[in-house]
N, CA, C and O atoms as a MOPAC input file, in Angstrom:
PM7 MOZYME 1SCF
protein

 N     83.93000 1  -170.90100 1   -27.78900 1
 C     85.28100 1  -170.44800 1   -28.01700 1
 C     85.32900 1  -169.67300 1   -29.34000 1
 O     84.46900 1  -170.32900 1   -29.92800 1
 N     85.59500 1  -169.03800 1   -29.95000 1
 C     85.91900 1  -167.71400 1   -30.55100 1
 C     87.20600 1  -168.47600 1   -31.67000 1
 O     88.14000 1  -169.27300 1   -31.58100 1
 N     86.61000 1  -167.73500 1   -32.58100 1
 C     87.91400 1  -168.38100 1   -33.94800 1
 C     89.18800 1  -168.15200 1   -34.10900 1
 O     89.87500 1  -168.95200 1   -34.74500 1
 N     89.89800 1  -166.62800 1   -33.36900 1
 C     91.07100 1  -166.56100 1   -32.84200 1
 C     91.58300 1  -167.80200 1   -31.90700 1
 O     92.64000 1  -168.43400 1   -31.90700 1
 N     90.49900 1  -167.88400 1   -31.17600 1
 C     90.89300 1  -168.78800 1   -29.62100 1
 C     91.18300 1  -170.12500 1   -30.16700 1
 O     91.80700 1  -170.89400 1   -29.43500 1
 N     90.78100 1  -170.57600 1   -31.49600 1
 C     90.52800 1  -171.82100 1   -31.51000 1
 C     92.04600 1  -172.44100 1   -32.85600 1
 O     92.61300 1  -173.52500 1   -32.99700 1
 N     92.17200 1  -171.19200 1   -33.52100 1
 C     93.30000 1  -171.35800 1   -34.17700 1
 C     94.37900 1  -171.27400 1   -33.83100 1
 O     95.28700 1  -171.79000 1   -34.48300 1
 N     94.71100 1  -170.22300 1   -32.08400 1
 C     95.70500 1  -170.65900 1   -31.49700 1
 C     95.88100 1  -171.57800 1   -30.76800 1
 O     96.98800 1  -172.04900 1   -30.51000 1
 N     95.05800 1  -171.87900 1   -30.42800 1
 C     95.26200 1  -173.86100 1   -29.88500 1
 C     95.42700 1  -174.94500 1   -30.82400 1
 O     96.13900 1  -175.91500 1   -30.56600 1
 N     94.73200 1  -174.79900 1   -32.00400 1
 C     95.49700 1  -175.99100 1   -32.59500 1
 C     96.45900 1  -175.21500 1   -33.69500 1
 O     96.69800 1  -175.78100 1   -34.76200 1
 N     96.89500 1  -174.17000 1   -33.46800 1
 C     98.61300 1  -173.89700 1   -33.25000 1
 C     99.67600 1  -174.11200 1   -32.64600 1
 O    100.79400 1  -174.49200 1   -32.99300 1
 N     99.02300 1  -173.71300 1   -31.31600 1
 C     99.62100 1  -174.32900 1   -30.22300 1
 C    100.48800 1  -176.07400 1   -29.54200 1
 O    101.61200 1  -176.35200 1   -29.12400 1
 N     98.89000 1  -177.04300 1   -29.81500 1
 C     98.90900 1  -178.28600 1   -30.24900 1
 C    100.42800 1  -178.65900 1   -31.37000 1
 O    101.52600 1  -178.92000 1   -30.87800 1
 N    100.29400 1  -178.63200 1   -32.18200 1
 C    101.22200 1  -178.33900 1   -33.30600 1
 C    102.70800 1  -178.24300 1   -32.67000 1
 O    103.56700 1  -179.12400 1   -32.68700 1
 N    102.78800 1  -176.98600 1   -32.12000 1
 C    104.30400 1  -176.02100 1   -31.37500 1
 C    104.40100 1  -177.13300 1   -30.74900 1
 O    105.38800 1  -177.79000 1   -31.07900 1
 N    103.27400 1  -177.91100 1   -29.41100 1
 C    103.97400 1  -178.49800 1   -27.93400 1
 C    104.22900 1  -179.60200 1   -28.92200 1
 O    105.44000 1  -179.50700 1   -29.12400 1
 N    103.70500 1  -180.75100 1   -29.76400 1
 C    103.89600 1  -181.99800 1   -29.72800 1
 C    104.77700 1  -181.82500 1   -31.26100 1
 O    104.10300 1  -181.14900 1   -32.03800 1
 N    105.73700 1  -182.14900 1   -31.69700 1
 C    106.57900 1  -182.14500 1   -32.52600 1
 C    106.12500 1  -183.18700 1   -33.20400 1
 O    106.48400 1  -184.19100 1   -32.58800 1
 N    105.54100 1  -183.46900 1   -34.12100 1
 C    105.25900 1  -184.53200 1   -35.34900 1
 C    104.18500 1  -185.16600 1   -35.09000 1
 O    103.90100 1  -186.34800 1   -35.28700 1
 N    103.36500 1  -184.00200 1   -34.46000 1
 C    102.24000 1  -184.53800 1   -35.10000 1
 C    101.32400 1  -184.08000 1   -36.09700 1
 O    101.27200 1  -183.06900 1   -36.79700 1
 N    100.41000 1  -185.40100 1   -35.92900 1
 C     99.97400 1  -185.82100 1   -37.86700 1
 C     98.48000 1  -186.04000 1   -37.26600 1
 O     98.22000 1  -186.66400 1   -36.23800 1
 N     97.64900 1  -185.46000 1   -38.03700 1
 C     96.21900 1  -185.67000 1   -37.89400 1
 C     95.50500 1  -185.18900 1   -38.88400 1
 O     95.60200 1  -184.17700 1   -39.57800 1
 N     94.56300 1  -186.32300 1   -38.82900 1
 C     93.70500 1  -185.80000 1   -40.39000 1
 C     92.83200 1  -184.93300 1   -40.10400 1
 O     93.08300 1  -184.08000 1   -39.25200 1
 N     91.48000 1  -184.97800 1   -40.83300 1
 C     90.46600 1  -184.25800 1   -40.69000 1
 C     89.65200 1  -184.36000 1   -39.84900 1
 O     89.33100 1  -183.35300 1   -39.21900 1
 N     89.01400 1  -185.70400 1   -39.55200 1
 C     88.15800 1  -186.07500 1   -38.74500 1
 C     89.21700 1  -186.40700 1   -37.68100 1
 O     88.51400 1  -186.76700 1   -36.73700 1
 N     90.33300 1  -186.48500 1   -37.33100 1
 C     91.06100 1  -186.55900 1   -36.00500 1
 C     90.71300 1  -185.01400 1   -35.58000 1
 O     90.12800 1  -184.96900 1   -34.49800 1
 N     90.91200 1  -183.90500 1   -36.11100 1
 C     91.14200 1  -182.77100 1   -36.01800 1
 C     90.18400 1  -182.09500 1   -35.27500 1
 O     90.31200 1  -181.39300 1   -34.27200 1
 N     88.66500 1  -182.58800 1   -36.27100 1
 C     86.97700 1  -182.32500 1   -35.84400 1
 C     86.93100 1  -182.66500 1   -34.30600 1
 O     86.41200 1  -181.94800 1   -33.45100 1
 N     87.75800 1  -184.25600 1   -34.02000 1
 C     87.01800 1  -184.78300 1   -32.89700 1
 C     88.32600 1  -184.03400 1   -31.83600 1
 O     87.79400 1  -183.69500 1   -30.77900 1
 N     89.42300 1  -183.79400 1   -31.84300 1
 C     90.09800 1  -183.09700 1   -30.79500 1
 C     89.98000 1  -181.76700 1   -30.49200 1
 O     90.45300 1  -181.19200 1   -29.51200 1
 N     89.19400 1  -181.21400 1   -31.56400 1
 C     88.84300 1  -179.65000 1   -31.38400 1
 C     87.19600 1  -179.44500 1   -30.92000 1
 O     86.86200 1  -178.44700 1   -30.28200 1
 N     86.29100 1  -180.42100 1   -31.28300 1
 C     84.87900 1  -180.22500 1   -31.08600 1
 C     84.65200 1  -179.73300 1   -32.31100 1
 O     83.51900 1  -179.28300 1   -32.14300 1
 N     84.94400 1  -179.48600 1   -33.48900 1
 C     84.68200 1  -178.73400 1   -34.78000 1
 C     83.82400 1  -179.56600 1   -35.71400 1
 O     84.00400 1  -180.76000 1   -35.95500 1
 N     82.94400 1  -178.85100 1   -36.17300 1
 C     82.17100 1  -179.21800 1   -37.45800 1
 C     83.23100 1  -179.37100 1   -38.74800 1
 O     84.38700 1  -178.94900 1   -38.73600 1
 N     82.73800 1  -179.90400 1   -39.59800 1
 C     83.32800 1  -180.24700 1   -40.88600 1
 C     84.07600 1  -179.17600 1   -41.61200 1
 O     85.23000 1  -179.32500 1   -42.01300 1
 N     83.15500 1  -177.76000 1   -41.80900 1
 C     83.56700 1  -177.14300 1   -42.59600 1
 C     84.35400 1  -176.29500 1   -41.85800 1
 O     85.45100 1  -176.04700 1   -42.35600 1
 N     84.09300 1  -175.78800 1   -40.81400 1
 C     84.86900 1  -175.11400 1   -39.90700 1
 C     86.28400 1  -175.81100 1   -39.53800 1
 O     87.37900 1  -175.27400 1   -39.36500 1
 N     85.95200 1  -177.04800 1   -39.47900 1
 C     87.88800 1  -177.56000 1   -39.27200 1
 C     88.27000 1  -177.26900 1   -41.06700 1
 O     89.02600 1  -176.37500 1   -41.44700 1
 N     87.96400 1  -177.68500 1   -41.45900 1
 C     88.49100 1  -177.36200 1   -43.07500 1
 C     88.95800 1  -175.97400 1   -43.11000 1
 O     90.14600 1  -175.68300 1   -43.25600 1
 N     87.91600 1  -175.03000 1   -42.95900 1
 C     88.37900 1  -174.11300 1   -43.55100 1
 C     89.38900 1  -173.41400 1   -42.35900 1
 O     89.80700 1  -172.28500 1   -42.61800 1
 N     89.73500 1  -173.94500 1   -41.26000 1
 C     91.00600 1  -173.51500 1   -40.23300 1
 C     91.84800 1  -174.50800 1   -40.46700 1
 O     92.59600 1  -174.63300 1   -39.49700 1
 N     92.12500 1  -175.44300 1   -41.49400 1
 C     92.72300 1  -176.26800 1   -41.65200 1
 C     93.94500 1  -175.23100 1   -42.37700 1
 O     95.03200 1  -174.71300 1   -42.12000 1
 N     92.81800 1  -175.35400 1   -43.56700 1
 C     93.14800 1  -174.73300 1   -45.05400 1
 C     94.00200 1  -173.73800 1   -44.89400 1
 O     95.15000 1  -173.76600 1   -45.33900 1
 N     93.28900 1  -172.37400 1   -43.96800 1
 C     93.95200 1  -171.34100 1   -43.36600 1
 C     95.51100 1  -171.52800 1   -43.05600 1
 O     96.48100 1  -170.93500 1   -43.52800 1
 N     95.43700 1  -172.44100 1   -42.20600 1
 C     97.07800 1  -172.50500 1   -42.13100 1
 C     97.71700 1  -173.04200 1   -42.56800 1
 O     98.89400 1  -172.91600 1   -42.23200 1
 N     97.28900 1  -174.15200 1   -43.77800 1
 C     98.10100 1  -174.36400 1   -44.89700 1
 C     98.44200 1  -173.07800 1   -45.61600 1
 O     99.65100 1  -172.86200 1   -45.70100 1
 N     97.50700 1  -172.03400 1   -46.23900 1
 C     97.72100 1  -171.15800 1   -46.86000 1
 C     98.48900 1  -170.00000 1   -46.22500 1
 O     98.82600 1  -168.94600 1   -46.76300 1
 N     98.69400 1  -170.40500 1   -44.98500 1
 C     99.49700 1  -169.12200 1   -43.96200 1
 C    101.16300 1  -170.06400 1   -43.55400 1
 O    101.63400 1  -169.95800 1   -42.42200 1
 N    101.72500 1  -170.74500 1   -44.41200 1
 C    102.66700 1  -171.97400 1   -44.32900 1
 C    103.02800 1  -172.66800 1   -43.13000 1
 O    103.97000 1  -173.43800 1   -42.94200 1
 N    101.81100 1  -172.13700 1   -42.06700 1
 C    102.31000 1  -173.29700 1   -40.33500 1
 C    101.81800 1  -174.96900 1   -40.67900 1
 O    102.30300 1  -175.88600 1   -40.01700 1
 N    100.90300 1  -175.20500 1   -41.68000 1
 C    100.80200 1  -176.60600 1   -41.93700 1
 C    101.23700 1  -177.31100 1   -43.35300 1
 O    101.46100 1  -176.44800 1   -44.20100 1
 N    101.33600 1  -178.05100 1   -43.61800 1
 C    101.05400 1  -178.63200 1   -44.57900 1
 C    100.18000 1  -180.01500 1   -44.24700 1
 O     99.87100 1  -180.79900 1   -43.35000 1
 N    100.02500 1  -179.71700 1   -45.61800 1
 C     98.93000 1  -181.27600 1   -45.92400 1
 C     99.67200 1  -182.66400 1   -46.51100 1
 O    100.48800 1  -182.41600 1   -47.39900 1
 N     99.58600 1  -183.50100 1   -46.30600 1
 C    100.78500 1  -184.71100 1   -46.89400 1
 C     99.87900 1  -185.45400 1   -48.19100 1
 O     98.85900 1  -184.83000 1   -48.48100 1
 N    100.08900 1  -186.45900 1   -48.83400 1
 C     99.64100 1  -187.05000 1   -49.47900 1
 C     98.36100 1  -187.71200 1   -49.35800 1
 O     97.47800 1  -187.80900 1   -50.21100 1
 N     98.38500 1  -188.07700 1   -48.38000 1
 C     97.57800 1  -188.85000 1   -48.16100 1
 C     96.59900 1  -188.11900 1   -46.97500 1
 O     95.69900 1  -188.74800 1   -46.41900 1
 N     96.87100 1  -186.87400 1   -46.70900 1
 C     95.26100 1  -185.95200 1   -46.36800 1
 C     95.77400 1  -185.71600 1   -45.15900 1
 O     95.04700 1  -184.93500 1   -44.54600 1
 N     97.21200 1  -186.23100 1   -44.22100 1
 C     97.29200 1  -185.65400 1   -42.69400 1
 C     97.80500 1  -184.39800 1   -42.83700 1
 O     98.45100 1  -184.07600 1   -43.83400 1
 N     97.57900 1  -183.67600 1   -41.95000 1
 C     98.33600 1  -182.21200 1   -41.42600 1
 C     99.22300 1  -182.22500 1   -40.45800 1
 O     99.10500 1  -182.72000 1   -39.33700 1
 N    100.64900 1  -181.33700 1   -41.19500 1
 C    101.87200 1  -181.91500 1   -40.66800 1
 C    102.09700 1  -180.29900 1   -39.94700 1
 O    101.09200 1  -179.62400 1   -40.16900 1
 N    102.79600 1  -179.79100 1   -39.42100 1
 C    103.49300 1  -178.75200 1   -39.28000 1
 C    104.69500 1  -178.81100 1   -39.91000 1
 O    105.49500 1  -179.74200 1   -40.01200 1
 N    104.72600 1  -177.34000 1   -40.45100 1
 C    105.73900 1  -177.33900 1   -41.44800 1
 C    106.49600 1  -177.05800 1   -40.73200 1
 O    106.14400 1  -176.62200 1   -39.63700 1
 N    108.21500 1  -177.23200 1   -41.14700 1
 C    109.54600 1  -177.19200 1   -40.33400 1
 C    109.91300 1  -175.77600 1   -40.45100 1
 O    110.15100 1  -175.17000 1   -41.49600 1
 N    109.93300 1  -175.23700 1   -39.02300 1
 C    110.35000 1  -174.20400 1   -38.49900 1
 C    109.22000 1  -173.29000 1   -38.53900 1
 O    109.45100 1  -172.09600 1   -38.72900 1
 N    107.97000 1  -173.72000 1   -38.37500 1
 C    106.82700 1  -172.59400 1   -38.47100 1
 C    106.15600 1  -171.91900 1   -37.57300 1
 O    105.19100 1  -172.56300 1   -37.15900 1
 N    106.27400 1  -170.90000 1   -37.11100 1
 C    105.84600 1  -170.25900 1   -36.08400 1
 C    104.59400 1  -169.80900 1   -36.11600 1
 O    104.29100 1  -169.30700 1   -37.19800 1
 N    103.44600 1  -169.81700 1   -34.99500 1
 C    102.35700 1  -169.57300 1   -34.97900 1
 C    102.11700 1  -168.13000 1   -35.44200 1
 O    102.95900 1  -167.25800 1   -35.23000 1
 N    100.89700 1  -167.87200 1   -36.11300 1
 C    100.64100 1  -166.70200 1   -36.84400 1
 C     99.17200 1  -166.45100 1   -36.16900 1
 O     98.33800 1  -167.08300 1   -35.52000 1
 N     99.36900 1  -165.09300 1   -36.73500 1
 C     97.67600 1  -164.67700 1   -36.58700 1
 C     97.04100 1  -164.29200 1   -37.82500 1
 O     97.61800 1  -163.46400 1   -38.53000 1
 N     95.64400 1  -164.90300 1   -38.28200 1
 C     95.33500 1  -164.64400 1   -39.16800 1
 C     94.12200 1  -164.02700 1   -39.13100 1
 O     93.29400 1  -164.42200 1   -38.31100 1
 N     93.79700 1  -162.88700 1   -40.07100 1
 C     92.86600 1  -162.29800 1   -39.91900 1
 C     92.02800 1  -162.63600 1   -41.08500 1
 O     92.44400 1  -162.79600 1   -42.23200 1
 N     90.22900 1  -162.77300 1   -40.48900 1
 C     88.88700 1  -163.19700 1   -41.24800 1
 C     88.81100 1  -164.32300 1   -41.09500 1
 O     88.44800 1  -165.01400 1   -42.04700 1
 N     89.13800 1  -164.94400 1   -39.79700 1
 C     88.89200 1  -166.44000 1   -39.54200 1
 C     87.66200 1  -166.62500 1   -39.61200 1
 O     87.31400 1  -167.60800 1   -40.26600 1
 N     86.47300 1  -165.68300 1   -38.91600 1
 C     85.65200 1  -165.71900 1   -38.11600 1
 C     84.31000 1  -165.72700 1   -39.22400 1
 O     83.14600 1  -165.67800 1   -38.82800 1
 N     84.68700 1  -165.79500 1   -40.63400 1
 C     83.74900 1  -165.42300 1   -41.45100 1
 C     83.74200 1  -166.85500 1   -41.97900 1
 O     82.93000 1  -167.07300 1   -42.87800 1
 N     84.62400 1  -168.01900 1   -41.51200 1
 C     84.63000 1  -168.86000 1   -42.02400 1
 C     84.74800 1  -169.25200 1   -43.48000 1
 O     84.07200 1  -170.17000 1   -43.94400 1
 N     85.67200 1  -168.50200 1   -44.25200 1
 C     86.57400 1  -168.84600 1   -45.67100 1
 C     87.67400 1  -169.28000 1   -45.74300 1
 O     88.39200 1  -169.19500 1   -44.74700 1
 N     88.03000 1  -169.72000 1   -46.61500 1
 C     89.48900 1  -169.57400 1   -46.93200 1
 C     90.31200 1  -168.80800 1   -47.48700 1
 O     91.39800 1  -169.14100 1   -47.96000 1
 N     89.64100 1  -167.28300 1   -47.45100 1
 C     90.34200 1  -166.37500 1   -47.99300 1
 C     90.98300 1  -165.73800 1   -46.40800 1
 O     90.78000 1  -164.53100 1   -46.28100 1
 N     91.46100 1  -166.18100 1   -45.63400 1
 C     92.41200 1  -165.60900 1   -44.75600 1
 C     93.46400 1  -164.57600 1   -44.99800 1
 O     94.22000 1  -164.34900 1   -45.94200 1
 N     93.33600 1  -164.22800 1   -44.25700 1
 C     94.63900 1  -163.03700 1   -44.29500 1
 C     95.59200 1  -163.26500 1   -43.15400 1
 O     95.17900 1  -163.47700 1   -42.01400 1
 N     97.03200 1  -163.21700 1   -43.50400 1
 C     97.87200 1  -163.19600 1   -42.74500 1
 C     98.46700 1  -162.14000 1   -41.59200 1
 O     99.19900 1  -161.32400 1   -42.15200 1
 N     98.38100 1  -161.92400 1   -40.25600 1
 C     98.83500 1  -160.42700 1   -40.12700 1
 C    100.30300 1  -160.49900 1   -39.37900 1
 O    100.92200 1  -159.46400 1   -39.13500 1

């Protein structure tokens, strides 16, 4: 699956189920993702405001956030770009 493909599904995820909360390693094991690769698509959409991160390390969807597309997923950073 392709790094576009994979950030709109757990965008998607997010949109259908309203409050949900998952950490890191929830994230790894519902996506099939390695460590750094969920991180750094984590991160991404913290820094693109569809997630936030809570205190204690879950990822929330932020209120009223609509799925985005971000460009340079695929290089695996966290320097994303928003488009």
């Amino acid at each position: 699956m392709r790094i576009d493909e994979v950030l709109q599904r757990i965008q998607g995820e997010f949109v259908e189920m309203p409050g949900l909360r998952l950490t890191t390693a929830q994230a790894q094991r519902l996506w099939g993702l390695d460590r750094d690769v969920c991180d750094a698509l984590l991160g991404a959409l913290v820094d693109a405001k569809f997630l936030a991160q809570t205190r204690d390390g879950a990822y929330v969807r932020m209120d009223g956030a609509r799925p985005t597309t971000l460009v340079g997923a695929a290089r695996g950073k966290r320097d994303f770009a928003v488009a």
